[in-house]
C-alpha positions as CSV (number, residue, x, y, z in Angstrom):
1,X,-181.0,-82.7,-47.8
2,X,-181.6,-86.2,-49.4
3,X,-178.6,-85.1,-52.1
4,X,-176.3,-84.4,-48.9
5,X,-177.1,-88.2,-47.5
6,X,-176.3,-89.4,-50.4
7,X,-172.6,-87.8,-50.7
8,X,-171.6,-89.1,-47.2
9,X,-173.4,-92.3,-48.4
10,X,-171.2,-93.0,-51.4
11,X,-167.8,-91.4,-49.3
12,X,-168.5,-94.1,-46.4
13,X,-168.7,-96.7,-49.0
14,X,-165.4,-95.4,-50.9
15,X,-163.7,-95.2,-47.4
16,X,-164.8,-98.5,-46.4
17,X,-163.8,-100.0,-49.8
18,X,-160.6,-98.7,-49.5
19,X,-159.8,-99.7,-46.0
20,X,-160.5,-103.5,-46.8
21,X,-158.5,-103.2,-50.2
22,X,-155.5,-101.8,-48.1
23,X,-156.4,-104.6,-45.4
24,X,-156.4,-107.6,-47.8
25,X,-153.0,-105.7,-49.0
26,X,-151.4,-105.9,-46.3
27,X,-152.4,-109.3,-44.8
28,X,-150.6,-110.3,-48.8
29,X,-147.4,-108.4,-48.2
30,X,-147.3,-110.2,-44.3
31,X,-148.2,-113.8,-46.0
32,X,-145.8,-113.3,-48.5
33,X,-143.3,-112.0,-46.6
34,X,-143.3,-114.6,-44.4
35,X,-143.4,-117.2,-47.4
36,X,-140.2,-115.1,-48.4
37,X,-138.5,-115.7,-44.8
38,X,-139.5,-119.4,-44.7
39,X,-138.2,-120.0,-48.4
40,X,-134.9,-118.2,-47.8
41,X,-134.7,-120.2,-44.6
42,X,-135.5,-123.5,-46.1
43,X,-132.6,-122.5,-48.7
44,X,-130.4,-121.8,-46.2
45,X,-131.3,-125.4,-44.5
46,X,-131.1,-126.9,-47.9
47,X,-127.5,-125.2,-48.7
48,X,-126.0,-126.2,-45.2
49,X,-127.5,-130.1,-45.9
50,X,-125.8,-130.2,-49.3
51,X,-122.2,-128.6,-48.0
52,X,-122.6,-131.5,-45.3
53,X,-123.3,-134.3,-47.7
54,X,-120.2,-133.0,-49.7
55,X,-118.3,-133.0,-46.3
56,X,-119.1,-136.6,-45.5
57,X,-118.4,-137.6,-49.0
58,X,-114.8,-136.1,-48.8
59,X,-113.4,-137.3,-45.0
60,X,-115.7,-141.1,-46.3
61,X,-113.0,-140.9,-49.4
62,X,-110.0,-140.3,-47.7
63,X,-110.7,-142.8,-44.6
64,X,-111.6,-145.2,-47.2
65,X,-108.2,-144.1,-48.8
66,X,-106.0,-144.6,-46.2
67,X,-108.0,-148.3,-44.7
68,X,-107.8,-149.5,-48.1
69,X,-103.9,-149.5,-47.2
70,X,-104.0,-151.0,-43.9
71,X,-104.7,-155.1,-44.1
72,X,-105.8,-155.3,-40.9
73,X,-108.9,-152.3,-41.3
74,X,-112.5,-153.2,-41.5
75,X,-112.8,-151.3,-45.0
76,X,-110.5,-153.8,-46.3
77,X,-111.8,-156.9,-45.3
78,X,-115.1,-155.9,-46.5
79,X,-114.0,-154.6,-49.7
80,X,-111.6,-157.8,-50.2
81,X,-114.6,-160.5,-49.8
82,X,-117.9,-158.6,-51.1
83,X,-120.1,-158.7,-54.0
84,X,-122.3,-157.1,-56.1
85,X,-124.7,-155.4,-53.5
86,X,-123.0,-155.7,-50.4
87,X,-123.2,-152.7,-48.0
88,X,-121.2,-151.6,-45.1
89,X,-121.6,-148.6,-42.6
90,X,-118.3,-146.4,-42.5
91,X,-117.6,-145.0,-39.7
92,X,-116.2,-140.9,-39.7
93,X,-115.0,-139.1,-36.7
94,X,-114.1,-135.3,-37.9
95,X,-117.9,-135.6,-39.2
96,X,-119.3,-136.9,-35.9
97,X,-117.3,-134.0,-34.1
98,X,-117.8,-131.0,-36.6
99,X,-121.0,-131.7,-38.1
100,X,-123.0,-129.3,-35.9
101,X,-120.7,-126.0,-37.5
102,X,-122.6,-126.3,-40.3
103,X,-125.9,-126.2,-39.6
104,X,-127.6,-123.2,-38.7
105,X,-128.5,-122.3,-35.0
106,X,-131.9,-123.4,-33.8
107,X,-131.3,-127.0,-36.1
108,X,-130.3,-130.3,-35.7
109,X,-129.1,-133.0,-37.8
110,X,-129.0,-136.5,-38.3
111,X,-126.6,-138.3,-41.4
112,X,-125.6,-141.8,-42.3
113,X,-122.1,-142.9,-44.7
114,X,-122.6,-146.4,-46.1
115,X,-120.3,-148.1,-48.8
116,X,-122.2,-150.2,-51.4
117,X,-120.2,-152.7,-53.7
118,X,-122.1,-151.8,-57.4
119,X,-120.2,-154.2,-59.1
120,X,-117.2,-156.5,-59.2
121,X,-115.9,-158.7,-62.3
122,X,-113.3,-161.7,-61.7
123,X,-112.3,-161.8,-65.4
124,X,-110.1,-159.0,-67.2
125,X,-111.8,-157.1,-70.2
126,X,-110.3,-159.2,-72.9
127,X,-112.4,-162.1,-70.7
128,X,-108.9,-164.0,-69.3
129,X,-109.8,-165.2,-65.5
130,X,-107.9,-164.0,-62.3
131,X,-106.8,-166.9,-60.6
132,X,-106.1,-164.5,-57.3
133,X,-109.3,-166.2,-55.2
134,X,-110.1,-162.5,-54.5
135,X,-108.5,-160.9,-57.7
136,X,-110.6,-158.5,-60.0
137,X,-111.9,-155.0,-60.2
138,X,-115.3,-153.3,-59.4
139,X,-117.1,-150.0,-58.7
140,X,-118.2,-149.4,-55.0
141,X,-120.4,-146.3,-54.2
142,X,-120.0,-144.1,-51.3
143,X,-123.9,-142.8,-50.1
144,X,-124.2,-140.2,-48.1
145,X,-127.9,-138.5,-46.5
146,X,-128.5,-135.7,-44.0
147,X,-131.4,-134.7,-42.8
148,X,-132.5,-131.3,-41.1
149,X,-134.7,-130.5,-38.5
150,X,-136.3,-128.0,-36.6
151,X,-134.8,-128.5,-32.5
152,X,-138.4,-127.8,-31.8
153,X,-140.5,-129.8,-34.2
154,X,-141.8,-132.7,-31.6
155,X,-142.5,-134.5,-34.8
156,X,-138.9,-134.5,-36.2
157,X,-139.9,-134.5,-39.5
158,X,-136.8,-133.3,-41.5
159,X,-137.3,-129.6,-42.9
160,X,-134.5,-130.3,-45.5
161,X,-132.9,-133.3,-46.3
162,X,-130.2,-134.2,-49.0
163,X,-128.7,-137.6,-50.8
164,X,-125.1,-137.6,-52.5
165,X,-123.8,-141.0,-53.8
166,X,-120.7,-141.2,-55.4
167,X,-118.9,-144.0,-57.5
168,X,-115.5,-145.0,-57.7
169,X,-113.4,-147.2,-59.5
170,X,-111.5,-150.1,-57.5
171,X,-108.9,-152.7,-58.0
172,X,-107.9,-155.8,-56.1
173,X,-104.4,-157.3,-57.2
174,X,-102.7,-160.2,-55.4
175,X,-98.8,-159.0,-55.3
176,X,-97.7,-161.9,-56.3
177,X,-99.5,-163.0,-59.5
178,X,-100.7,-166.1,-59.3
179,X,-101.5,-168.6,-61.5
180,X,-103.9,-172.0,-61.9
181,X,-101.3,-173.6,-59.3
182,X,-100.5,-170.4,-57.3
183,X,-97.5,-168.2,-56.5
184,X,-95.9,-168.6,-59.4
185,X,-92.6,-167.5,-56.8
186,X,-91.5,-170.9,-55.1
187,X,-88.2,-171.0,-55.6
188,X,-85.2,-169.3,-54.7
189,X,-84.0,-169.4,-58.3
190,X,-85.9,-169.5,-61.4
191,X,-84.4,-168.6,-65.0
192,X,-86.5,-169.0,-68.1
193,X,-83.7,-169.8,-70.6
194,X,-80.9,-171.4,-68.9
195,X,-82.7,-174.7,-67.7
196,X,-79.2,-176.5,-67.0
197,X,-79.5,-174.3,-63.7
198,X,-83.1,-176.2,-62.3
199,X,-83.1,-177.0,-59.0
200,X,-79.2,-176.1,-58.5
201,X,-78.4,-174.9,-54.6
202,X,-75.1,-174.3,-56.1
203,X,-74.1,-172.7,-59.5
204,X,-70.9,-171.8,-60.0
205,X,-68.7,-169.4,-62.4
206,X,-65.5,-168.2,-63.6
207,X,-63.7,-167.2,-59.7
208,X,-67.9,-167.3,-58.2
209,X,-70.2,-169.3,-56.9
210,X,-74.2,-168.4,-56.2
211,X,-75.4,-169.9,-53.6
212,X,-79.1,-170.4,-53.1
213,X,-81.3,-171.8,-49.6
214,X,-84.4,-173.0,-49.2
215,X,-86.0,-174.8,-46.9
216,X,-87.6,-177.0,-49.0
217,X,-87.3,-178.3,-52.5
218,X,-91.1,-177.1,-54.5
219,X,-91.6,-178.3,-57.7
220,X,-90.7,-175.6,-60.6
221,X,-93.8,-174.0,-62.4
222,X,-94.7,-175.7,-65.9
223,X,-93.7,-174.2,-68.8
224,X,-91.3,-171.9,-67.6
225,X,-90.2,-170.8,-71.1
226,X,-93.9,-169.0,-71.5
227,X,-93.8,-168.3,-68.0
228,X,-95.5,-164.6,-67.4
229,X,-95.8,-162.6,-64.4
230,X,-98.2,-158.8,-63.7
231,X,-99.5,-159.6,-67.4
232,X,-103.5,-159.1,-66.3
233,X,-102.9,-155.0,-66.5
234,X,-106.8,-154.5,-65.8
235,X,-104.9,-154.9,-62.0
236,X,-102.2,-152.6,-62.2
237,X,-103.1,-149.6,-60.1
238,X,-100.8,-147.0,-62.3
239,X,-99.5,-147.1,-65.7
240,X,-97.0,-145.0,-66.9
241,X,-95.9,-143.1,-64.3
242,X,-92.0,-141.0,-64.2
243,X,-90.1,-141.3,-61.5
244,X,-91.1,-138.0,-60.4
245,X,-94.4,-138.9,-60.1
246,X,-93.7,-142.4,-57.8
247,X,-91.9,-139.3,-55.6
248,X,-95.0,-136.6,-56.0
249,X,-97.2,-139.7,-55.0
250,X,-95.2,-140.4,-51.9
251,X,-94.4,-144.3,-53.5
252,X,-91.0,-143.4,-52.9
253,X,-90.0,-140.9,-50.4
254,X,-86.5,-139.7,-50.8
255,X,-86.7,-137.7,-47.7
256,X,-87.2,-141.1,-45.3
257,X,-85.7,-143.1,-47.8
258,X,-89.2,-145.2,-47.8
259,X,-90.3,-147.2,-50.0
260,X,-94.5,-146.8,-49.3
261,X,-95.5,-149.5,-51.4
262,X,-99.1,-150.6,-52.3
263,X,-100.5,-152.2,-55.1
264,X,-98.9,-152.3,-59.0
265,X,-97.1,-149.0,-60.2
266,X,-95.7,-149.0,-63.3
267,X,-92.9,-146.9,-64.2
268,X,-91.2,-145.8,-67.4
269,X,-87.4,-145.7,-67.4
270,X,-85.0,-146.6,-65.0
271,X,-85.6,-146.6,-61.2
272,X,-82.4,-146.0,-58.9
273,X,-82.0,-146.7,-55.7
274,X,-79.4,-144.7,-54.1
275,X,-78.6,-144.7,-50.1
276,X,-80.8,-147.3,-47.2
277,X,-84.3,-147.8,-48.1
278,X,-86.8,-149.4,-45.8
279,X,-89.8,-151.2,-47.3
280,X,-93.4,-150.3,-46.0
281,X,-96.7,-152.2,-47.1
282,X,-96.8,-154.6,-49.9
283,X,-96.7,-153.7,-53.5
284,X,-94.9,-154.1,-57.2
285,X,-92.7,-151.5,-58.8
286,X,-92.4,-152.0,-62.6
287,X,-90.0,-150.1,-64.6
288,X,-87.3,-150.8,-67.9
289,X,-84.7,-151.2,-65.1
290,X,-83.3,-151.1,-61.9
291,X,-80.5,-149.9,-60.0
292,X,-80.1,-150.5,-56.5
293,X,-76.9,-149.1,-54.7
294,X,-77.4,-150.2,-50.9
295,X,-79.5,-151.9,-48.7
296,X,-83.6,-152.1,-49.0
297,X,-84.9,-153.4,-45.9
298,X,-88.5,-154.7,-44.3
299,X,-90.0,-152.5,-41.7
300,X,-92.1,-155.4,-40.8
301,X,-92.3,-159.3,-41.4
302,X,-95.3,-159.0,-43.6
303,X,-93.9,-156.1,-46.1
304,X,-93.3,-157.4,-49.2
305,X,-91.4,-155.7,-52.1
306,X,-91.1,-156.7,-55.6
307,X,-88.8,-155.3,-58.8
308,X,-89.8,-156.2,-62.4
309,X,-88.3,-154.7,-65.0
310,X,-89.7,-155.4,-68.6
311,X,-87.0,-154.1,-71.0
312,X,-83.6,-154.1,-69.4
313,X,-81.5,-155.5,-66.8
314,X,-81.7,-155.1,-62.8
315,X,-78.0,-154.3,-61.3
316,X,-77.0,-154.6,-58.4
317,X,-73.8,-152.6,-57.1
318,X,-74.4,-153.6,-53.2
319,X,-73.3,-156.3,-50.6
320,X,-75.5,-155.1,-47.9
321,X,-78.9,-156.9,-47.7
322,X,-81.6,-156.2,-49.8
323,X,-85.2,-158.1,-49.2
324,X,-87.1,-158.4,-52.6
325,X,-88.3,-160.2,-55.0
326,X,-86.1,-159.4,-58.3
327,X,-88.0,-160.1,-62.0
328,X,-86.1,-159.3,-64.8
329,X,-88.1,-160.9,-68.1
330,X,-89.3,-159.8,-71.6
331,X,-90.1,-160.8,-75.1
332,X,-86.6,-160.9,-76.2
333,X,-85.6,-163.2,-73.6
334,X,-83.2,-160.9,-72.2
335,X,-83.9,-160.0,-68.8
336,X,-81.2,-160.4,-66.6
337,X,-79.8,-159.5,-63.1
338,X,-76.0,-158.6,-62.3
339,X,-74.5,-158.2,-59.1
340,X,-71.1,-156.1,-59.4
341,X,-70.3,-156.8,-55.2
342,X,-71.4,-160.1,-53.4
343,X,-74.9,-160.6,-53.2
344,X,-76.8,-160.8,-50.3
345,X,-80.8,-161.1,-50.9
346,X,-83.3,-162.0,-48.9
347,X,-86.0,-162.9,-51.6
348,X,-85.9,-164.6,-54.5
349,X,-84.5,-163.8,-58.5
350,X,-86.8,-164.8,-61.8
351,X,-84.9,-163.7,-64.8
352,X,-84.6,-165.0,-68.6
353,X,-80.7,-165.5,-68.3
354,X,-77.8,-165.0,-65.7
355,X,-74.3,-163.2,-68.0
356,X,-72.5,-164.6,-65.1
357,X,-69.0,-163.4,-66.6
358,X,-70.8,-159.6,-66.1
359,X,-71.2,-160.5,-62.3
360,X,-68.2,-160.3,-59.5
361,X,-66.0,-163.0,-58.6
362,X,-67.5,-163.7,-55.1
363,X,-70.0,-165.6,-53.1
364,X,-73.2,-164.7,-53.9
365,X,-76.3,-165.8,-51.6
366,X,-80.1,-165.9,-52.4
367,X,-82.2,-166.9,-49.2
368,X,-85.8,-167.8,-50.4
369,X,-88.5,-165.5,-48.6
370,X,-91.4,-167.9,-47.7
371,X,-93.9,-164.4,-48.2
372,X,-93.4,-165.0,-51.9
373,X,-95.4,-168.0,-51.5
374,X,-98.5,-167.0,-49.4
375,X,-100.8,-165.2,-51.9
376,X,-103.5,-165.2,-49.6
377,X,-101.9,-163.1,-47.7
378,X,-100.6,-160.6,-50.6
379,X,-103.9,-159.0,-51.5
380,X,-104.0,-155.0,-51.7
381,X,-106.8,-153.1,-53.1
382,X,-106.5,-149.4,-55.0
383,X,-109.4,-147.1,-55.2
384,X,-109.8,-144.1,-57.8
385,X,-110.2,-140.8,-56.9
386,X,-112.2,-140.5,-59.9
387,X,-115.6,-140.3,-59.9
388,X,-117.4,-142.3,-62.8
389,X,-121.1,-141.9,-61.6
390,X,-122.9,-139.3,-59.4
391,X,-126.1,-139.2,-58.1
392,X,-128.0,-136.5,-55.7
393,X,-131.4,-135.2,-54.7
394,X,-133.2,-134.6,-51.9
395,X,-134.7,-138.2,-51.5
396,X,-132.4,-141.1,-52.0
């Protein structure tokens, strides 16, 4: 009898022993499946904040893209006038309106796009000033931070969060190079090797005569034999491009015959100019040479255009009216401009020497555009799509 206790003793004890064990199993397999849930939820959270930082980041780029181009944005006039450490909130409305899609149901979110200025340098590498008051080149970073939280968490203590700065190159160039005494483009007429022609209204040729107007009479630049122009190429935007790429890159658009200018693009070869162009923005085209076959006109008072070519010749096969600044120079003392049909340009000519006896036997005008002496007013500013430093995390 005692034996028989015993059994159903020690088989109560095994029964109870086993029911805890499975108990404290399954309250395990509950805790860490619900770890499980809440870790591939907080992924999830995590994923979305990161693919919205990216997001920001990319519509931050391109509005900053597109405003560096406009003078009259709020992204320009910050970037034109800050330094080292200045911040400014940017402003983006496909992220204020398309956020939400991202996040997960159930969540909210809350994000802020600033642009910080890292760094800016008012000297070139090789140490040689810009005299441009606003002239040089920097890094500005855009910052980016969402945070995630639960639509029921009175608190609103974020549940994921995420940081993404990214840096970029940037340039700002004046358009019209200046020097310790300014635009270096005062006069109607300026020729590096022919002085006999200083301060001439009226220079005349075998059967031609060039006329030039002004309304006033400013001194020449000093110097003008060493005079150089674009030579601080730390602030040329592009270097080397074809004329395929100035068309790829929308510089020139054969399709409106537009001339989208912005900053200092420097081409190899020869650029011509075939049919009406109009001129939008501000900004320097540098090739060998030039060809322009009809008129290149302003779209607006303020656009200014300018045509340097550093090996060869700019000709001109045109009477109708073309507004730009013409610079033909180069080490050999060569650079020249020729006009095969009356010239009629609103704008100015710098060149080492005019071959008059290459040029036709007409009247030839040259009215001075005042633009090409305002360099305060000739600033641009180029940003790289490049990214040369990035930092993320989820704390900033």
């Amino acid at each position: 009898m005692m034996s028989i206790r015993r059994n159903n003793g020690s088989a109560l004890l095994i029964v109870m022993v086993v029911a805890i064990s499975l108990g404290v199993l399954a309250l395990s397999y509950f805790r860490v499946a619900r770890e499980n849930r809440h870790s591939e939820k907080w992924y999830e959270l995590r994923n979305a904040a990161i693919e919205a930082a990216r997001t920001i980041h990319e519509e931050a780029y391109a509005t900053l893209h597109r405003d560096l181009k406009n003078p009259k944005s709020q992204a320009f006039w910050f970037i034109l006038g800050a330094v080292s450490g200045a911040r400014n909130e940017l402003k983006l409305p496909f992220t204020r309106q398309n956020l939400d899609r991202i996040i997960p149901d159930g969540f909210s979110c809350r994000y802020s796009c600033e642009l910080k200025i890292v760094s800016f340098k008012t000297a070139s590498p090789d140490g040689r000033p810009y005299f441009g008051r606003n002239e040089g080149h920097g890094i500005v970073a855009i910052q980016a931070k969402v945070e995630i939280f639960g639509n029921r968490d009175r608190q609103r203590l974020p549940i994921a969060q995420y940081y993404l700065e990214m840096q970029h190159d940037y340039l700002v160039a004046s358009m019209l190079s200046p020097d310790s005494s300014g635009s270096p483009f005062k006069s109607a007429l300026i020729l590096r090797r022919q002085r006999e022609y200083d301060g001439k209204n009226a220079i005349s040729g075998s059967n031609l005569q060039l006329l030039t107007y002004q309304t006033d009479a400013p001194p020449l630049p000093e110097k003008i034999e060493n005079l150089q122009v674009f030579d601080r190429y730390a602030l040329w935007a592009r270097k080397d491009l074809s004329f395929e790429d100035l068309i790829r890159l929308r510089v020139i658009d054969p399709r409106t015959r537009t001339l989208n200018l912005s900053g200092i693009n420097h081409c190899r070869g020869t650029i011509r100019l075939d049919g009406q162009w109009q001129i939008r923005g501000q900004g320097v085209l540098i090739a060998d040479g030039f060809e322009i076959n009809d008129s290149i006109k302003k779209s607006e008072g303020s656009d200014l255009a300018i045509f340097y070519a550093r090996r060869g010749k700019i000709r001109v096969n045109t009477g109708n009216e073309i507004h730009a600044a013409l610079i033909a120079i180069n080490h050999s003392g060569t650079g020249t401009v020729e006009a095969a049909r009356p010239l009629n340009l609103n704008g100015m000519i710098l060149a080492d020497r005019l071959f008059l006896q290459n040029w036709s036997p007409d009247e030839h005008i040259i009215v001075y555009d005042r633009a090409l002496n305002e360099p305060e007013k000739a600033y641009q500013i180029s940003i790289s799509r490049w990214v040369t430093f990035r930092r993320s995390g989820e704390t900033s």
